[in-house]
C-alpha positions in Angstrom: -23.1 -5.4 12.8 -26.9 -5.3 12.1 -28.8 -3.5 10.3 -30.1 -0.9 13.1 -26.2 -0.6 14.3 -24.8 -0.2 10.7 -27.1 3.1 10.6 -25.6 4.0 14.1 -22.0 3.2 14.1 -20.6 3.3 10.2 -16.9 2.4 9.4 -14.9 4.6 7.2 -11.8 2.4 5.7 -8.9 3.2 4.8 -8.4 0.6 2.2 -4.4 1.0 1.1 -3.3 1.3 4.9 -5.6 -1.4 6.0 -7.4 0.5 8.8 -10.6 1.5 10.0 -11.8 4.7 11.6 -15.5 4.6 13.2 -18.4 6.9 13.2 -21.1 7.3 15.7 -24.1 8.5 15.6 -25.2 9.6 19.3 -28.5 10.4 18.0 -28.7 14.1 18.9 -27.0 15.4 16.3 -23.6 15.0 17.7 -20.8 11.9 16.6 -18.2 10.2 18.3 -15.2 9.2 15.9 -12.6 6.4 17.0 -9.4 6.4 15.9 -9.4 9.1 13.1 -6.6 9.8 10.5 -5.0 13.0 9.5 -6.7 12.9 6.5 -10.3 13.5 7.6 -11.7 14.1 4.3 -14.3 11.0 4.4 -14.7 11.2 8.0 -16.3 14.6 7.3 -18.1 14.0 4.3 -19.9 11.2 6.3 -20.8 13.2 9.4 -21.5 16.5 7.1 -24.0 13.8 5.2 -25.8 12.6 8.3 -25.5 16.4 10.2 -23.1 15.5 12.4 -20.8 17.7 14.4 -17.7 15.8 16.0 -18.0 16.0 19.2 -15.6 13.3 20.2 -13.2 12.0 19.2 -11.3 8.7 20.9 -7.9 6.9 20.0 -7.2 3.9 20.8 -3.2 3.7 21.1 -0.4 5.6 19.8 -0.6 4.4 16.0 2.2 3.6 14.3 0.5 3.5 10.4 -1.1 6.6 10.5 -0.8 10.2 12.1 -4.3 10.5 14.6 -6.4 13.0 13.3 -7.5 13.5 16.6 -5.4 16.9 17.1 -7.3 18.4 14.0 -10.6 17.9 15.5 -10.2 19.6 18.7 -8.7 22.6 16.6 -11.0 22.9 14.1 -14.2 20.6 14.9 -14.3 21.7 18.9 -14.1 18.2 19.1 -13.5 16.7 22.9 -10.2 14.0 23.1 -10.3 10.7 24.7 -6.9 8.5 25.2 -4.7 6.4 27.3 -3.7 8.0 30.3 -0.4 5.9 30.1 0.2 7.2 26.8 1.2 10.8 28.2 0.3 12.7 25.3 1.3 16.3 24.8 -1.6 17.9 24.4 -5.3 18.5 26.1 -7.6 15.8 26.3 -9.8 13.5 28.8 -6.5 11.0 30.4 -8.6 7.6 30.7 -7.2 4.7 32.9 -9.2 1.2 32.9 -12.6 1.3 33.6 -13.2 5.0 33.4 -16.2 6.3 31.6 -17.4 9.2 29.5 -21.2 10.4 29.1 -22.0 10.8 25.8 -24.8 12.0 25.7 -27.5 9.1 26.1 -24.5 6.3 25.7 -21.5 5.7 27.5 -18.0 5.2 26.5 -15.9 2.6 28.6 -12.5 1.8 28.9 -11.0 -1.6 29.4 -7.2 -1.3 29.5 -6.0 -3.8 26.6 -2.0 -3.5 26.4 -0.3 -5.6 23.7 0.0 -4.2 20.4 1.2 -1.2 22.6 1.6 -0.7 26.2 -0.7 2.3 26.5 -3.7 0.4 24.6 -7.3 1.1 25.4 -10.1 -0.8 23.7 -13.3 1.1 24.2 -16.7 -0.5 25.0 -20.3 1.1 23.9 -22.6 1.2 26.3 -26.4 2.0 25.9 -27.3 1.5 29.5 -26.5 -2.1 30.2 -27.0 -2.9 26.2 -23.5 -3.2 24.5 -23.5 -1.8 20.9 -20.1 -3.0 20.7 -16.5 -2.5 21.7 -13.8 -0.8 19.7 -10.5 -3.3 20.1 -8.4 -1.2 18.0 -4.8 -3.0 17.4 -5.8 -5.5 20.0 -8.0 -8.1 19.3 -8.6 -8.2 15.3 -10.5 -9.9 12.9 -8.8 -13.4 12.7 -5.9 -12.4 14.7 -4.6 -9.6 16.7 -2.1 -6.4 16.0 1.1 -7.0 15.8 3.6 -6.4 19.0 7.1 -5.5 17.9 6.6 -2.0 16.8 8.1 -0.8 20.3 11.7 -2.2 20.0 13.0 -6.2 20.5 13.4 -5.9 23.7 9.8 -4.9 24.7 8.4 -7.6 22.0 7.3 -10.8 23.8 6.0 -8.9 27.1 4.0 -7.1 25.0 2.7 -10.2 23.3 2.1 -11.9 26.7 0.1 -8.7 27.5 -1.7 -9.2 24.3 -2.7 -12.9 25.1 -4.4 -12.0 28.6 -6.0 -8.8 26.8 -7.6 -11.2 24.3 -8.5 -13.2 27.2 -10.2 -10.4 28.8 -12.4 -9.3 25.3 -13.0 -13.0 24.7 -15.0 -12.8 28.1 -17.4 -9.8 26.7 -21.0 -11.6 25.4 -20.4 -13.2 22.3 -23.0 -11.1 20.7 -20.8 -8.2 21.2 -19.9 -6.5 17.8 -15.9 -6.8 17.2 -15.1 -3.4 15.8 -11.2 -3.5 15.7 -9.3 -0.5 13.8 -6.3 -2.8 11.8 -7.8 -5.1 9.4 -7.2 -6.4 5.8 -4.4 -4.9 4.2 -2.6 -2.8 7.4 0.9 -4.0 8.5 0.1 -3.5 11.6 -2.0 -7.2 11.3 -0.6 -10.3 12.6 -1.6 -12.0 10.4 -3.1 -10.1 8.0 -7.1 -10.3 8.1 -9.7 -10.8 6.1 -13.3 -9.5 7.0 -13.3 -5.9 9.0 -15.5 -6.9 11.7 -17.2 -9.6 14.1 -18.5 -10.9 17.1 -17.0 -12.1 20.4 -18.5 -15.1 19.7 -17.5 -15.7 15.8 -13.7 -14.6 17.1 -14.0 -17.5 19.8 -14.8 -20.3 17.1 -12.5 -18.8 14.2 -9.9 -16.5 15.8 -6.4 -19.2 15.9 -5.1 -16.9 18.3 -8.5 -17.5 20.8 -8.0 -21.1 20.5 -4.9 -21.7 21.4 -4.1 -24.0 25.1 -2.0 -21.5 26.2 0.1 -18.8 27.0 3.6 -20.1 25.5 1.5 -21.3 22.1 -0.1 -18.0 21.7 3.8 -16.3 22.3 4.8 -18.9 19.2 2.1 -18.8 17.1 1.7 -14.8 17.3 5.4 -14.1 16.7 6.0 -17.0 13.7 3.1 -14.5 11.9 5.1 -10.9 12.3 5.7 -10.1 8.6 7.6 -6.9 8.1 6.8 -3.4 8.2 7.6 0.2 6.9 10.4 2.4 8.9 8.2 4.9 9.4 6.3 2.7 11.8 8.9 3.3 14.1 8.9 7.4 14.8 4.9 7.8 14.0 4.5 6.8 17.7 6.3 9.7 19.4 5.1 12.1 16.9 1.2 11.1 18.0 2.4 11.7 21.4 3.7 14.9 21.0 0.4 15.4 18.4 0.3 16.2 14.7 0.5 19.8 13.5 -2.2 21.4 12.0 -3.0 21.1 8.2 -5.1 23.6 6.2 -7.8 22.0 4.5 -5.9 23.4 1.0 -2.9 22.1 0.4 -0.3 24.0 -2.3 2.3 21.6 -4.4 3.7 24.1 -6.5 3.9 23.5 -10.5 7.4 23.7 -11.8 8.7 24.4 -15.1 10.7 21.7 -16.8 13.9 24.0 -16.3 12.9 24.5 -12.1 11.9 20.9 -12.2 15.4 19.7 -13.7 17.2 22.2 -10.9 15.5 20.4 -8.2 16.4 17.5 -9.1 19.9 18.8 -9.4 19.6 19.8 -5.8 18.7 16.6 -4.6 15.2 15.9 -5.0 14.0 12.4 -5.4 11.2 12.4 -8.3 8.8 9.7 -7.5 6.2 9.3 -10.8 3.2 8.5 -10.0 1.6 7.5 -13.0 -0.1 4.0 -14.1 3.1 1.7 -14.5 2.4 1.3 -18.4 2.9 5.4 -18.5 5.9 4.7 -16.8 6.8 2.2 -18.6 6.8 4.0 -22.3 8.7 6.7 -21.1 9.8 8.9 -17.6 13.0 10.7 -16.2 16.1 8.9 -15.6 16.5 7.5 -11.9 12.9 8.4 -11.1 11.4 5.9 -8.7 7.6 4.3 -9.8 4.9 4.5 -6.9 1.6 4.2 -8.8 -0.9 6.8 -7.1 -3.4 3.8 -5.8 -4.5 3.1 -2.2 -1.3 1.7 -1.3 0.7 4.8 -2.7 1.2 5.9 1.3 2.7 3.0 2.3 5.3 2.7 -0.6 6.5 6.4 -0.5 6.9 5.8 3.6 8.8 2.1 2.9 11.1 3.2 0.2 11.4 7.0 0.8 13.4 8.9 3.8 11.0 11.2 5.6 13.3 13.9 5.3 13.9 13.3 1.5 13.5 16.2 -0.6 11.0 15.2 -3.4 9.5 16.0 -6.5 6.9 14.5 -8.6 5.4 13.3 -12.1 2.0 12.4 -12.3 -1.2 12.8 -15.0 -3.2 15.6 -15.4 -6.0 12.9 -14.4 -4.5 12.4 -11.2 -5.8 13.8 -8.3 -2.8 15.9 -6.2 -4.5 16.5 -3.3 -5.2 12.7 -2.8 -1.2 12.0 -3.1 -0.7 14.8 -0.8 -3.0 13.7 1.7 -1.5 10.0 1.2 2.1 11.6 2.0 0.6 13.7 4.5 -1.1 11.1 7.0 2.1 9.2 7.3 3.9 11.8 8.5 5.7 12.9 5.7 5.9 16.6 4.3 4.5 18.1 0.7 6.6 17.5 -2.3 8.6 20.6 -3.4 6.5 20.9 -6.0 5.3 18.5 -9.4 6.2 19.2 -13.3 3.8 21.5 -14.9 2.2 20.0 -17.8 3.6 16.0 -16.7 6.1 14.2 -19.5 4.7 16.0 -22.4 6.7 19.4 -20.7 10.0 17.6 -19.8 12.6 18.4 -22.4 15.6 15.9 -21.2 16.5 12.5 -21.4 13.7 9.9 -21.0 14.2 5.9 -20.2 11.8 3.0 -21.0 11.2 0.0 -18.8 9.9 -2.9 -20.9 6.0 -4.1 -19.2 5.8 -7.7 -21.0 2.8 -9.9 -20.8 2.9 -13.3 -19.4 2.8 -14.9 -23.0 5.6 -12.9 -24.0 8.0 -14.5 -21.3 10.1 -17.6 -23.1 12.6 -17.6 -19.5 15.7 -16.2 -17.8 16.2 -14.7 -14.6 13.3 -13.5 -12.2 13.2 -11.9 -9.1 9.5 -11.7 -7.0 9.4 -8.7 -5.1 5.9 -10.2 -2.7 5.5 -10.1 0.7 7.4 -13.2 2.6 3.3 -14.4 3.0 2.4 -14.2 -0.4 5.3 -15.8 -1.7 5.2 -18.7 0.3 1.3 -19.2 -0.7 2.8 -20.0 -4.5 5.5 -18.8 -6.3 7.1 -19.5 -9.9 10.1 -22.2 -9.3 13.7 -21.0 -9.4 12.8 -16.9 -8.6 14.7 -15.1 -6.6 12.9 -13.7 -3.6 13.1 -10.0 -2.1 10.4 -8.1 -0.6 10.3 -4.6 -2.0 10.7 -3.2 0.9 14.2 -5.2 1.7 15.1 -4.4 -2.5 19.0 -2.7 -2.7 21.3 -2.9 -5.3 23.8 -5.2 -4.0 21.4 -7.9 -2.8 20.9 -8.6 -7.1 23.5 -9.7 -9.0 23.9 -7.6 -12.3 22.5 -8.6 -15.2 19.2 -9.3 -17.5 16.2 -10.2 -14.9 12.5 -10.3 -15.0 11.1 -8.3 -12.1 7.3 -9.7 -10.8 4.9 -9.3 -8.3 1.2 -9.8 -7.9 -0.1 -7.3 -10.6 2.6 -5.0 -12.0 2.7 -2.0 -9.4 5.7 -3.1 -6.6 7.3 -5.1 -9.8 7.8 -1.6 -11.6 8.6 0.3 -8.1 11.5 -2.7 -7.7 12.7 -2.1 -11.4 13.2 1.5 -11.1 14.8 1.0 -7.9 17.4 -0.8 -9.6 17.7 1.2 -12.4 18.6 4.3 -10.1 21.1 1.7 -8.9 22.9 1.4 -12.0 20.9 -1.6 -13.2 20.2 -2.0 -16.9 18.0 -4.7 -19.4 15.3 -4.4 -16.3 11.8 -5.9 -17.2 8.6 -6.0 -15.6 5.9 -8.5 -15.7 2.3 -7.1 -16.2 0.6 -9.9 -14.2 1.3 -12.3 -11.3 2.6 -16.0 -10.4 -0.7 -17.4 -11.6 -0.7 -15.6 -14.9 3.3 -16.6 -15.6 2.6 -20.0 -14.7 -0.6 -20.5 -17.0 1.0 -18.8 -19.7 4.4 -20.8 -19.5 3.1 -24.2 -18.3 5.2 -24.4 -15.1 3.4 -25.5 -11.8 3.8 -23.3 -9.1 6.0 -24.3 -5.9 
C-alpha cells in the first residue's frame, strides 16, 4: 500500500495465528472492518484512536483459525454484517452472491465470488468510483501462495483446489496496481505455503507468486497440494461454529484464583494444568504432569493443537503475565475460560515439583535427539541422526523410552514436547535452549 492508502486502510495482525484483520477508514467518521477476530481488543483501540465507529463489518469465508468477531460487532458496535450468501449463516446480515455491492458511504464494497480455500469464499474489492483502493482476497489468493484447501474433508480437497486455481485466475486479471490485501499470511496454518510479506500487488503476485506461474491447471493441483503442511484439530469444528455465530463475550473476563488446596482438587477432578510461564521457569521447577505452553503469540495455537476443546483446565502462570491476554488467546479459538489459575503461582503450591533440565548448545557432548519442527522447517536443515515428530503429531508410543534430547527452533515447542512426555511416563527428558544452527555451531556437525 502507499502512503495515502496506509492512512486509509490499516492492517491489524495477528502475529501468533498468522492473520490479518483490516481497518477502513470511510472518511466520515465511520470504518469498515474485514475479517475481524473474537478478540477485538486492537481492532478497537485502532478505530477508538482514529474516532471510528464500526459500521461494517465484512468476512470473507467461514474461518477455520479463528472465531469471526463479526457477531460481537453487530451486538455491541451496531455494526452492519457482510458475508457469503452460500455460507448460510445463522444469524442477520447482508447475504452477498458475486458481484453484489454495498454503499458505503462514498466507497463501494464489491463482491467477486472466489471459492477454494472454502466453497462459500468471497474476496471483496474497494471501490472509489472506478479507482480500486484494493481488494481483500482473504484465504484465496495470498502473499506468495494461496490458502490452503483441505480444511473441508478429503473428499472435497482437490475440487476445491481446482476452484482455487481459476479464482487466482480471476484476481490475477484485476490491474496490477491493485493492492493484494489477503487475511492469512506469515505464520497462519491456514497458508500454503507459508508466506512471507503481509501484502502486495496484482502485479508483484503475477511475477513472484509460484502458484500464478504455473502452465496449468493439473501443475497448480500438484504444486498446491505437495505444500499442505499440517494443521490444528480445532481447524476442523471452527467452521460450523462461525456459521452458527460465536456467543457473546463480555469485555471482562473472570478466571478465578484458587488456593493451592482448590488448585490440587481440580486437578484431582481432572483438570489439565497447562503452565504458562517462560520455559526456563518451567524448567527450574512446576507440578508434576503439567503441560508447558509459553504464554507468547503462538500460545493459541498450541493450547488448540495439543488440548481437547472440552478439556477441563487449570493454569500456572507469573504474576507478570497478563491473564486476560491468555484468555482472549483461548477464547478466539473457540475454546472456554480455564477453571480458574493458582493464586500466588509456584511460590503457593505446597506439593511435589519436577525439573526439566534447559541445556545450552555447548553443554550437549551427544545421545539421542528428537526435533519436534514443522515437516518445512525440518527439511530446510536439521542436525544428522534426529528423530523427527512435529509437536503436534508427539504421543507417547511413537518415542522409544529412554534418555533423549528434545529440540526445536528456540526452546518453546521443545519444552511443550518434553512435558508431553513426561505426563506420558517419560523420564531423563532434556530440552535444548536454542535451535539446529546453534547445536550444530556448538558441536561442529554440519547440518543435513
Amino acid at each position: 500500500m502507499d502512503a495515502e492508502q496506509s492512512k486509509m486502510i490499516v492492517a491489524v495482525v495477528d502475529a501468533g495465528l498468522g492473520n490479518s484483520s483490516y481497518l477502513v477508514d470511510l472518511g466520515d467518521g465511520r470504518a469498515l472492518t474485514v475479517d475481524p477476530s473474537l478478540d477485538l481488543r486492537a481492532l478497537r483501540t485502532e478505530a477508538e484512536r482514529r474516532g471510528l465507529t464500526l459500521a461494517f463489518a465484512a468476512d470473507t469465508h467461514l474461518h477455520a483459525d479463528f472465531l469471526s468477531g463479526a457477531v460481537q460487532l453487530a451486538a455491541v458496535d451496531g455494526s452492519r454484517l457482510l458475508a457469503s450468501a452460500a455460507g448460510e449463516r445463522e444469524f442477520t446480515h447482508d447475504r452477498l452472491s458475486d458481484g453484489d455491492e454495498v454503499a458505503l458511504g462514498g466507497l463501494t464494497l464489491r463482491a467477486l465470488a472466489t471459492p477454494g480455500h472454502t466453497g462459500e469464499h468471497l474476496s471483496f474489492e474497494l471501490l472509489d468510483g472506478t479507482e480500486r483502493l484494493g481488494v481483500f482476497t482473504g484465504g484465496s489468493l495470498i502473499v506468495g501462495g494461496a490458502a490452503r484447501t483441505d480444511l473441508s474433508g478429503a473428499d472435497q480437497t482437490e475440487h476445491l483446489t481446482r476452484l482455487q486455481y481459476r479464482s487466482l485466475r480471476r484476481l490475477a486479471d484485476l490491474p496490477d496496481a491493485t493492492p493484494v490485501l489477503p487475511t492469512h499470511g506469515a505464520g497462519s496454518f491456514c497458508s500454503a505455503p507459508h508466506g512471507g510479506e503481509r501484502t502486495s500487488t496484482i502485479g508483484r503476485e503475477k511475477q513472484s507468486n509460484p502458484l500464478l506461474r504455473v502452465p496449468d491447471e493439473e501443475t497448480f493441483v500438484e504444486q498446491l497440494l505437495d505444500g499442505l503442511g499440517s494443521f490444528p484439530p480445532y481447524f476442523l469444528r471452527l467452521p460450523e461454529a462461525n456459521r452458527r455465530g460465536p456467543a457473546l463475550m463480555s469485555d471482562h473476563l473472570q478466571v478465578p484464583a484458587l488456593s493451592a488446596d482448590q488448585f490440587s482438587a481440580a486437578v484431582a477432578a481432572g483438570a489439565v494444568v497447562i503452565d504458562v510461564r517462560p520455559i526456563h521457569d518451567f524448567a527450574t521447577g512446576h507440578i508434576p504432569g503439567a503441560l508447558s505452553i509459553a504464554l507468547r503469540a503462538q500460545f493459541a495455537s498450541w493450547l488448540g493443537w495439543l488440548l481437547d476443546s472440552e478439556a477441563d483446565y487449570v493454569v500456572v502462570r507469573n504474576a507478570d503475565q497478563d491473564l486476560d491476554e491468555l484468555a482472549w488467546q483461548a477464547l478466539k479459538i473457540g475454546f472456554g475460560l480455564p477453571r480458574g489459575e493458582l493464586a500466588g503461582a509456584m511460590a503457593a503450591w505446597n506439593g511435589q515439583t519436577a525439573t526439566t533440565p534447559l541445556v545450552e548448545p555447548g553443554q550437549v557432548t551427544g545421545g539421542r535427539l528428537l526435533d519436534v519442527r514443522q515437516d518445512s522447517e525440518y527439511h530446510s536443515g536439521h542436525v544428522p541422526g534426529a528423530q523427527h515428530l512435529e509437536l503436534g503429531t508427539l504421543r507417547a508410543g511413537s518415542v522409544e523410552p529412554g534418555p533423549m534430547l528434545v529440540m526445536c527452533g528456540h526452546g518453546e515447542r521443545a519444552m511443550t514436547g518434553a512435558s508431553l512426555l513426561e505426563r506420558a511416563g517419560h523420564r531423563d527428558v532434556r530440552v535444548l535452549g536454542g535451535g539446529p544452527d546453534e547445536l550444530a555451531a556448538a558441536t561442529g556437525r554440519a547440518l543435513e
